[in-house]
Structure formats: structure tokens, C-alpha cells
N, C-alpha and C positions, 0 to 999 in steps of 0.2 A: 448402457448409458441412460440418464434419464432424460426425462420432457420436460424437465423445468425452463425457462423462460431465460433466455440471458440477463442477466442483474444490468441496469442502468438506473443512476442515482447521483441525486445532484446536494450537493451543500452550501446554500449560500445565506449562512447564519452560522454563528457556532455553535447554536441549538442545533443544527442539522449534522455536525460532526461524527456525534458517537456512533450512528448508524451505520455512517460509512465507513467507519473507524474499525466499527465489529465486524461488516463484510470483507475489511481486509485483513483482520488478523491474523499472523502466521503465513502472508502471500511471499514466495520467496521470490527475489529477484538477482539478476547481476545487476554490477554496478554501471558497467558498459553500455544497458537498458536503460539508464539513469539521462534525462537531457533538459539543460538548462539554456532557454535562450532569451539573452537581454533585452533583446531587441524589441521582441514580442510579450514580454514580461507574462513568461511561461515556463511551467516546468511539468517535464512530463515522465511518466514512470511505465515500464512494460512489466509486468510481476506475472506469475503463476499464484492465482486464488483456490483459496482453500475454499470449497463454495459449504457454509456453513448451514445453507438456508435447503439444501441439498437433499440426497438419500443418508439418514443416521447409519445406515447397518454396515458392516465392514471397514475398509480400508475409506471409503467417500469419494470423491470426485476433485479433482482441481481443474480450471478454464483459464486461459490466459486471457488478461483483464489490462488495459490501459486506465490512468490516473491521471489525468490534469489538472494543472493547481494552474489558474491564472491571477491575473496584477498582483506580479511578483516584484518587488523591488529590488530584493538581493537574497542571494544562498549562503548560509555555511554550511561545514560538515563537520563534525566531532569524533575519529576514530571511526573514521570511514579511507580503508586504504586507496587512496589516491592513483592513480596511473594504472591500477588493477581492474580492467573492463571486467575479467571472468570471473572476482571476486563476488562470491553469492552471499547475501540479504536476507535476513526474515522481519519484516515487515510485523511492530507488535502492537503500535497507536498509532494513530495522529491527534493530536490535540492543541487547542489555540487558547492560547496568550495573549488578553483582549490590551490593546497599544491606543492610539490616539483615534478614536472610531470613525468608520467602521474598522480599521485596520490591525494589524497586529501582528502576530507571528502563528506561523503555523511549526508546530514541530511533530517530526515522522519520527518515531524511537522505533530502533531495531534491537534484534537481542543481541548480544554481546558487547553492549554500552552503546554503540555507535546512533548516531543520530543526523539528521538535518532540519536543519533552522533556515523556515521560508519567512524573511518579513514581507506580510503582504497589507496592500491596499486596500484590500477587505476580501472576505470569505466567498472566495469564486470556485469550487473543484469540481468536477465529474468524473463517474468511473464508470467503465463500460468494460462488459465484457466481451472480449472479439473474437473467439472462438470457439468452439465444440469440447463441451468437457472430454476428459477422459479420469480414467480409474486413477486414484492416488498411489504411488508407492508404501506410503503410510500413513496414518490419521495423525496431523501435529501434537502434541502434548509438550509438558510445560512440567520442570519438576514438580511446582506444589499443583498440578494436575493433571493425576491420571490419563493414561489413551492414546497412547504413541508418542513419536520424534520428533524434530526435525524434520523437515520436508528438503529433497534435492533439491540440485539446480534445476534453472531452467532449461526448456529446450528446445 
């Protein structure tokens, strides 16, 4: 394993985005990980990250990494199976949709169309990662690029 530092990183601009947007791409998750609460106008995500910033040579590393999106005023979902906790996620953007400022929407695109649309009160997120990498099963790749699969479930 390596010595790399666990990733914590914060976004509160939509200049801050891509950043965090590139440290998640390819993080797979279940949907069951997935939790939305009104109350607290939060929404927070468990994924397995593809740690990008990582060792290049081989298979790479993946960490499981918590996401919080706060002042959330509401959630949809787009072709994200519903009632399926064990249904697994690959995490491909997130990008925001500037609405009445600071606020807007945030959108999470996964691959196989599916998506969630956070409209928020403005650009609040952090991602931390909370565990000890270990070795990947495989290095992600993407038809138009080269370099491996899909990543598993989580675990």
C-alpha cells in the first residue's frame, strides 16, 4: 500500500468543483450508501474511490471516501433503480448548474445514464477519505479510453 496522505477537499464555489469532481471519477458505489436527509438539508454518499492522485503502475489503489453535499433543498433521481440498496454506481461527474446565486443545482452523472439532481442553496461539499486504501481489482477505463473496466462493488 502506499503513503499517500488520505484526500480531504472541500468545494464551496463552482470554481472548486472539477477538482473534486476528478478525485471522484469512476468511485463506485451502492445505492443503499446513498442518504438523503431533509431535515438537515444533507446529502451524503459512501463510494469506493479510485485514488487517481495515487501509485500509476498496475492495477492502483481504491479508499473508501465519504461525500457530503450540504444546503440541500431537494433531490431527484433520473434512472437510478429505486428500492435497490445493493444496486452499484460509477460515479462519472459532478457539475453545477448556476440557479438564483449563490445557489443552483448540483448534478452527479453516473454511467449508464443515471443521475441526481441536488438543488442547492449554494455550493457546500466535502469529501474525505475514511479508510486505508487497498489494491484495485482493476484500473477503471472508459470505452474512448484505454486502461481497464469498471470497478466492483463496494465492500
Amino acid at each position: 500500500m502506499s503513503a499517500v496522505r488520505p484526500l480531504r477537499l472541500m468545494a464551496e464555489t463552482p470554481e472548486d468543483l472539477p477538482v473534486l469532481s476528478a478525485a471522484l471519477q469512476d468511485a463506485a458505489g451502492q445505492l443503499g450508501d446513498f442518504s438523503y436527509e431533509p431535515r438537515a438539508r444533507r446529502f451524503t454518499l459512501a463510494l469506493n474511490r479510485f485514488r487517481w492522485e495515487g501509485p500509476a503502475r498496475g492495477r492502483g489503489e481504491r479508499v473508501r471516501a465519504a461525500l457530503q453535499i450540504g444546503s440541500v433543498l431537494g433531490v431527484r433521481a433520473q434512472r437510478l433503480k429505486q428500492g435497490a440498496p445493493d444496486a452499484v454506481v460509477n460515479l462519472l461527474a459532478i457539475t453545477f448548474e448556476p440557479g438564483e446565486a449563490p445557489g443552483g443545482a448540483l448534478e452527479l452523472a453516473f454511467s449508464g445514464g443515471g443521475a441526481l439532481r441536488l438543488d442547492v442553496e449554494c455550493v457546500d461539499v466535502i469529501l474525505a477519505d475514511v479508510s486505508r486504501p487497498w489494491r484495485a481489482a482493476r484500473r477503471p477505463g472508459h470505452p474512448d479510453r484505454p486502461g481497464g473496466d469498471q470497478e466492483e462493488a463496494p465492500s
